[in-house]
N, C-alpha and C positions, 0 to 999 in steps of 0.2 A: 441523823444530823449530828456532827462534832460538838460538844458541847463547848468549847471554845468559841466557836462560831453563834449560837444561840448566848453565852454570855456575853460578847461584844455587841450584838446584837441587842439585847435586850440592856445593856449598858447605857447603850448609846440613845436611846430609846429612853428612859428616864432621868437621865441626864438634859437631856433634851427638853423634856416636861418640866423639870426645876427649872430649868431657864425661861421657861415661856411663864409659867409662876412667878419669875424676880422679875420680868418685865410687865405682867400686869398689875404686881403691888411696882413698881415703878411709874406706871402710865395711872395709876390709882385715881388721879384726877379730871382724867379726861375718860367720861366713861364707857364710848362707842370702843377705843383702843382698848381699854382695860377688861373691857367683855370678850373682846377677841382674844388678848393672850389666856387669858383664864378659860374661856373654853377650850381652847387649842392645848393647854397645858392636862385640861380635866381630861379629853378625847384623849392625847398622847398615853397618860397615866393607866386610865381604867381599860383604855384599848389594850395597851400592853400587856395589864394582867388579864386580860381574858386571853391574850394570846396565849401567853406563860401557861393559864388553868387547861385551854384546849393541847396544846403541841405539849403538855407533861402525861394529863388522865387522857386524851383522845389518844394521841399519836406514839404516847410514851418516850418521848425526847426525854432526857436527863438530863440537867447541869449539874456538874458535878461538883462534890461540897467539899472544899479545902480544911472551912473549919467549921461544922454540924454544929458546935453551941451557938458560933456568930450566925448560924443561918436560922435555928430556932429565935433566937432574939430578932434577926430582918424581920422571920413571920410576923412574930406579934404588932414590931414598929407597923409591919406595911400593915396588917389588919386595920390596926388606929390609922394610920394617915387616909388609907380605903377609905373609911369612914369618916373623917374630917376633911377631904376632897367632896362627898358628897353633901356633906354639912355647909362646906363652904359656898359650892354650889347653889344647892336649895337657897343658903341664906339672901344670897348675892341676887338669883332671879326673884324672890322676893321683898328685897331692899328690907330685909330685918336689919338691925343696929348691931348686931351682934357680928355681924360680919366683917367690918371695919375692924375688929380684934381679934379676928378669929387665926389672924397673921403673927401672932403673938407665938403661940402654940405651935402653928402648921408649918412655917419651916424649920426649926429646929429638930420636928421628928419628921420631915420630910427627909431633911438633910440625913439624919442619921439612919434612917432606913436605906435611903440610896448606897452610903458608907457603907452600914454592914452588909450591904449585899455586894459590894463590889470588893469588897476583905473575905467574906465568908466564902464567897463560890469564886474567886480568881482561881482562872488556871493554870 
């Protein structure tokens, strides 16, 4: 598969997921709406990268990296955000307190994980 086509793809696809993220800390107060964008944003997220993890080590698809330091730095960002999506998550189905703030944190290395992926592997 073109790696062009798998990075728009997979672009568009996280991109997407942030928006469904700014629309349920937007809907934040109405909570039936705000569960929906947040799981629709978590599903879009962690769907993707299993896709990305099968069509690279299954299928061996490449996208190809414009610039290897910015793509080592997405890894690490998406690691942490991987992991504070599920934190978010967990928190939110369990109405911890801690989740109201966890917005703090989560988009800014949301955002910048998206950036550097979309800087690092442009074709």
């Amino acid at each position: 598969m073109p790696s062009a086509l798998l990075y728009y793809t997979y672009a568009a696809v996280m991109v997407a997921s942030l928006g469904c993220f700014a629309q349920a800390y937007r809907t934040r107060l109405v909570t039936p709406v705000h569960k929906r964008w947040g799981i629709a944003g978590a599903a879009l997220s962690l769907g993707g990268i299993v896709v990305v993890l099968i069509a690279t080590y299954v299928l061996g698809w490449i996208v190809d990296q414009r610039l290897p330091d910015v793509v080592r730095v997405h890894r690490l960002l998406a690691l942490a955000a991987t992991a504070l999506v599920l934190l978010i998550a967990i928190s939110g189905w369990q109405r911890w307190r801690i989740h109201t703030r966890l917005y703090i944190v989560f988009f800014p290395l949301y955002i910048a994980t998206v950036a550097t992926a979309l800087i690092g592997y442009t074709p």
